[in-house]
Each structure stands twice: as C-alpha cells, then as structure tokens.
C-alpha positions as CSV (number, residue, x, y, z in Angstrom):
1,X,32.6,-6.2,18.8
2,X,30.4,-9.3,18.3
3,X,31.2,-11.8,15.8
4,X,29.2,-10.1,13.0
5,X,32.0,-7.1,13.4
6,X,31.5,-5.6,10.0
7,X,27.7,-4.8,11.7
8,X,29.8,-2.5,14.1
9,X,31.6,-1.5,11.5
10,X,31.8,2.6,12.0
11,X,31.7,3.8,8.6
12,X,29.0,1.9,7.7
13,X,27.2,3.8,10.5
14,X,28.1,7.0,9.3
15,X,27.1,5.9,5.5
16,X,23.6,5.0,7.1
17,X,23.3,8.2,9.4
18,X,23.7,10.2,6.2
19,X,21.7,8.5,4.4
20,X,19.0,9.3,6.9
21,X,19.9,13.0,7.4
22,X,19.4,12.5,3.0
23,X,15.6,11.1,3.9
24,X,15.0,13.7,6.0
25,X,16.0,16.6,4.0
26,X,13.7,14.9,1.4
27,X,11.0,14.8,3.8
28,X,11.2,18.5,4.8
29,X,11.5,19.4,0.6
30,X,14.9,19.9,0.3
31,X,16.1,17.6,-2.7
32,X,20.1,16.6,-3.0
33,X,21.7,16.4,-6.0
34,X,20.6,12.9,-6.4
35,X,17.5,11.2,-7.1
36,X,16.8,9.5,-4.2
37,X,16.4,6.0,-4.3
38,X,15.3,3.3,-1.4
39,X,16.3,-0.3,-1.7
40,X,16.8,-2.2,1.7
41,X,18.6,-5.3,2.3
42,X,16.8,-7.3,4.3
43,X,18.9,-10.2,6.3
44,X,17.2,-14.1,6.4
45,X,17.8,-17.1,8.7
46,X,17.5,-20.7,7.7
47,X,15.6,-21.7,10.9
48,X,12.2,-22.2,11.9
49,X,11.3,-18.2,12.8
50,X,8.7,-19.9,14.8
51,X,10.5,-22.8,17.1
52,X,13.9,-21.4,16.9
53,X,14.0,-17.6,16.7
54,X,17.3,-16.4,18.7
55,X,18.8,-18.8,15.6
56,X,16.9,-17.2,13.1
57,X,18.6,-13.9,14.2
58,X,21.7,-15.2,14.1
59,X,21.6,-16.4,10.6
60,X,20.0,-13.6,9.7
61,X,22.6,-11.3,10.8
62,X,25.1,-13.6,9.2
63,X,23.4,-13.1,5.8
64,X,23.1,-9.4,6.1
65,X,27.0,-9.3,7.2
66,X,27.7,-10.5,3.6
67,X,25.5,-8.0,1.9
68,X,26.8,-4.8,5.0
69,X,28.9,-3.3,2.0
70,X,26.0,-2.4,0.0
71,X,25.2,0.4,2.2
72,X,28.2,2.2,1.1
73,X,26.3,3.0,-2.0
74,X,26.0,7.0,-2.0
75,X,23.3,7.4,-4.3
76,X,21.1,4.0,-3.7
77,X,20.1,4.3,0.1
78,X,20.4,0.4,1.0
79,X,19.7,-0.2,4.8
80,X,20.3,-3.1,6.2
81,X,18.0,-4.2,9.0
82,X,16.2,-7.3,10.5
83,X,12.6,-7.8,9.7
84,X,10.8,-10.9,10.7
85,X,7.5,-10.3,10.1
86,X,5.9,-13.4,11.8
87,X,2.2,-14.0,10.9
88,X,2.9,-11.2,8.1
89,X,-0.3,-8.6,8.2
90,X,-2.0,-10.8,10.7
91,X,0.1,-10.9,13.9
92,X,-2.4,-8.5,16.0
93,X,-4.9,-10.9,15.1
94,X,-3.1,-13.8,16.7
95,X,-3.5,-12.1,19.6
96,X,-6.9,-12.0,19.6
97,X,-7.5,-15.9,19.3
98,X,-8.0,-15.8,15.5
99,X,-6.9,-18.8,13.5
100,X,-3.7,-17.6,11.1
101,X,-2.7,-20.2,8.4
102,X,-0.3,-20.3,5.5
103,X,-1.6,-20.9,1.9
104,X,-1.0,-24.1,1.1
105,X,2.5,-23.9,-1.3
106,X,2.7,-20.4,-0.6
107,X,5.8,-19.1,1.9
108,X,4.8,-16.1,4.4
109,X,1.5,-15.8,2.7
110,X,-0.9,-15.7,5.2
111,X,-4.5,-15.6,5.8
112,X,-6.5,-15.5,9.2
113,X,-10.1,-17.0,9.3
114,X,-12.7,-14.6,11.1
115,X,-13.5,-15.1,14.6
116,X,-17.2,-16.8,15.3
117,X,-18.2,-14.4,18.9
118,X,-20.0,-11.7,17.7
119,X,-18.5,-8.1,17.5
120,X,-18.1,-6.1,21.1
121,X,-16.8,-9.3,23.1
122,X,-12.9,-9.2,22.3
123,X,-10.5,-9.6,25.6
124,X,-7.8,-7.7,25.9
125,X,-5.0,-10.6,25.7
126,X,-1.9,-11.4,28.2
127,X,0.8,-9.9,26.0
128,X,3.3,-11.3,29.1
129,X,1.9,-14.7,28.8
130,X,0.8,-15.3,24.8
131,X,2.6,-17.3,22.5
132,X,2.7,-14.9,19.7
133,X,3.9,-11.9,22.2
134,X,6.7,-14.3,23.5
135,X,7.7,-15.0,20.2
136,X,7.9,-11.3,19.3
137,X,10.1,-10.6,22.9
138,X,12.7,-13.4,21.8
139,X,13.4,-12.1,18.5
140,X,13.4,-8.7,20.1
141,X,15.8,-10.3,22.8
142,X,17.8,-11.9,20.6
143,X,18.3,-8.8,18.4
144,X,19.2,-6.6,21.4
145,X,21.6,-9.2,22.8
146,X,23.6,-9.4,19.2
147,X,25.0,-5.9,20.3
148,X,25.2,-4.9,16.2
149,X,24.8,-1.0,15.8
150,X,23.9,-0.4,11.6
151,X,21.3,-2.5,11.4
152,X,17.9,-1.2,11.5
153,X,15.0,-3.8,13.5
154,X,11.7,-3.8,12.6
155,X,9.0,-5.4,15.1
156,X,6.1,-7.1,13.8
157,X,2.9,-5.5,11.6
158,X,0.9,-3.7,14.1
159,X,-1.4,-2.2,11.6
160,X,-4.1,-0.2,12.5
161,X,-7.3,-0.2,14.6
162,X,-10.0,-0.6,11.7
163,X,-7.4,-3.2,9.9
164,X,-7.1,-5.2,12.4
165,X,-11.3,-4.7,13.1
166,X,-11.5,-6.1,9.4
167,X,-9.2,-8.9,9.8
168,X,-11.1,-10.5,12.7
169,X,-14.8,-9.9,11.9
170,X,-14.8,-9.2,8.0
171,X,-17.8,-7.6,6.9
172,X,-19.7,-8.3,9.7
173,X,-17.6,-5.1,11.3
174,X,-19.0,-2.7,8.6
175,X,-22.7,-3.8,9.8
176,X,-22.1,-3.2,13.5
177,X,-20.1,0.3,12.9
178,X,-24.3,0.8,11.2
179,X,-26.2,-1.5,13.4
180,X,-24.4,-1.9,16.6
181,X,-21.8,1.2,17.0
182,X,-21.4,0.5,20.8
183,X,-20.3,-3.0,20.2
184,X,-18.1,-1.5,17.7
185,X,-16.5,1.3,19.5
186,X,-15.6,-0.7,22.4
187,X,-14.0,-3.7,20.2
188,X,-12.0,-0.6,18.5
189,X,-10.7,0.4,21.6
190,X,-10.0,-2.7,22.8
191,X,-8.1,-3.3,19.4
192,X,-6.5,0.3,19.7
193,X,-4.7,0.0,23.7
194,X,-3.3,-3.6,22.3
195,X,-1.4,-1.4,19.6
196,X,-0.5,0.9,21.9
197,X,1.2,-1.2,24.4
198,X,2.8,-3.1,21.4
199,X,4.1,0.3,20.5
200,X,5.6,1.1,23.7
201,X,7.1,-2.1,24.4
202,X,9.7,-2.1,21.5
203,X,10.0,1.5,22.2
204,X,11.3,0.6,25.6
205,X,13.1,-2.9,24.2
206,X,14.9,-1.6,21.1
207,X,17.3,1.3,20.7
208,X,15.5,3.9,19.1
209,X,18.0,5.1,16.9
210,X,17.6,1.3,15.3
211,X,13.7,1.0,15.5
212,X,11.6,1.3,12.8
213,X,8.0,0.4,13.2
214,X,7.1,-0.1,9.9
215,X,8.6,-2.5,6.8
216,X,12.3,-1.8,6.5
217,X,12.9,-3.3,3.2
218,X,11.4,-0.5,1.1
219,X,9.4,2.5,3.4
220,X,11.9,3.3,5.9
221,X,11.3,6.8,7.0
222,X,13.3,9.4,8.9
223,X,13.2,9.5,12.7
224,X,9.6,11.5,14.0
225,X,7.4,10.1,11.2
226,X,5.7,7.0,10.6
227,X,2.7,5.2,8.8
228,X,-0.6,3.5,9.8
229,X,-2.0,1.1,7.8
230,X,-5.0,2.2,6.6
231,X,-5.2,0.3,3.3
232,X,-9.2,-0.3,5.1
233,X,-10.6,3.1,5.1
234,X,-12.0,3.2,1.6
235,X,-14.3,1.1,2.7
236,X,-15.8,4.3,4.6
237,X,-17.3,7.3,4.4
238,X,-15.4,10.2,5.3
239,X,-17.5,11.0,7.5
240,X,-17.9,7.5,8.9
241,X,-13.6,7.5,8.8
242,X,-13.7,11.5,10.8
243,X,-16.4,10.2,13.4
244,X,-16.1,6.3,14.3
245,X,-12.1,5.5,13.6
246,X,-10.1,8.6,13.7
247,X,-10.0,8.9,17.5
248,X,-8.6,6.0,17.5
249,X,-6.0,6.3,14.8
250,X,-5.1,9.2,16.2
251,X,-4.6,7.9,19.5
C-alpha cells in the first residue's frame, strides 16, 4: 500500500473493472439496463506541472484520493485517472522546435506559432534528450513509482499526423500537399514515426490495464479501441484524405 491506500483500495478496482466490462458491452451493442453515462474525475496538483512534476503527481493523487469514492457510483461510470496534459493539443509540436505559449490570462490554453523553415525539412527530435520528452518520462516515472492500481494515466496529446502537419506549418501545409507533395509526404512521415515511438514508449512505461491514450476525463474507451484526432481532415478531399494521409493514420 502506498500512502494514497484508498487508490489500492480493491473494491474500487472491481467497481472500475465493471464499469469497463459495462463500456465494452456498449461498444459491442449490447445495452445494460442503465443509460450509460461517462463522467471522470480527474485528480490536480498545486505545483508547477512544468518545474516540479513528480509533486504535481503527488498532489494530484492526493486530490483524486478524496474524490476515489465516486467511482462507486453503479450507474454514473466515474473513473478516476491522472491526466496532465502538458502543452495541451500542442505537445508533438514542442518537439518539433515550435514556439508553444499560453494566452495571456487564460490557464492551459495554448497556442503554438508556426515554424519559419519551409515544409519537407523537419528532424526527427531526440525524444531521450528533449525537454518536453523528459518532462513526459518524469510524470510517467513518477506515476509508475506511486504503485496506485484504480487510477487510469493518460500520457500526453499525441494527436495525429495531419494535426500535428497543421499545427506547425498552417496553411502553408495545404499548398505543399498541392504544390510540393514530396516535401509533404516526407514531413508526414517524419511526423507519423515520432507518434509512433511516443506510442510505444508509454506502452512499454505504463501498465496497460491503466493506460489510456486519449483524454480520460470524458472519452475513456474499453481496452482494444482508441481515437485519432482528426478534427483536420475536413479540410480535405476524400480523396486527398484516402491518398496523401490515410497511410499514415493508419500506420
């Protein structure tokens, strides 16, 4: 036991397991006797996410110890889980040298300005050796190391190919899918192995029954399914969607 017990707690991992198996019945079309309804609890730290993540955690899982009873709820599934989301929808693009600022006044709203090289020259980046990489393995750490069982984790946004495309070159992106598709295809892939080895780093890092790759607080989905974010692709043709970006969304 650690000293956030009641996150050990074994009933409350039973409560969330079914609650799960619930999701996943709903997922396959089978629907309970109850309307089902998701509302996470989300737990927050006091700290500076940023200088002083292993105490974020820490406060975080004190906060979500005070709310752990909600998940007893039987109709309302409630999980509880740790979601930092540093950098919000713009973390990848940290990565890539992009400048990521908070609006002035406005908490955890942020904005990324667009990079200046032109499109087909991004690097693949150090994930051992960057700061925003490190910052994601610490609260990873730091999560792991806590030893609590019910809560779900949930790594930062690692969005999608084209999103993340969009993010760093704006409309400038759209013209060289047109003008310059080589540049584009090899910026996508560039974009897409990043993802990937994102991907497979929490899935090595973070017990999978307690990993969920997408926002926790309100789309948490049964184990074997998942999202991408492709809130972008309306800005496509379906065809230009089935032949430039869906090879890489798929891989």
């Amino acid at each position: 036991m650690t000293t956030h017990g009641i996150l050990n707690d074994g009933a409350l991992l039973k409560a969330r397991d079914a609650q799960l198996h619930r999701l996943s019945e709903l997922f396959e079309g089978r629907h309970g006797e109850h309307v089902f309804v998701l509302n996470g609890l989300k737990g927050k730290g006091r700290s500076d996410l940023y200088a002083e993540p292993e105490r974020w955690l820490a406060e975080a899982l004190d906060d979500l110890a005070g709310k752990a009873d909600a998940l007893r709820d039987i109709v309302v599934f409630r999980p509880l889980s740790i979601n930092p989301l540093p950098y919000g929808v713009h973390f990848v693009d940290t990565l890539f040298g992009a400048r990521v600022y908070e609006l002035h006044g406005e908490s955890d709203n942020w904005q990324a300005e667009y990079l200046r090289c032109p499109v087909g020259h991004l690097r693949e980046p150090n994930l051992a050796t960057h700061p925003s990489s490190t910052l994601a393995r610490r609260m990873a750490m730091a999560f792991v190391t806590a030893g609590t069982a019910v809560p779900l984790f949930g790594p930062p946004v690692l969005s999608s190919p084209l999103n993340i495309a969009l993010n760093l070159y704006g409309q400038s992106f759209l013209e060289a899918m047109l003008c310059e598709p080589e540049s584009a295809h090899r910026d996508l892939r560039v974009i897409t192995d990043t993802i990937i080895r994102l991907h497979r780093w929490f899935q090595e890092s973070i017990p999978l029954e307690q990993l969920q790759m997408i926002e926790t607080g309100g789309r948490v989905q049964p184990k074997g399914h998942g999202q991408l974010c492709g809130c972008s692709t309306h800005l496509l043709s379906a065809r230009q969607y089935s032949d430039f970006v869906a090879p890489f969304d798929q891989k």
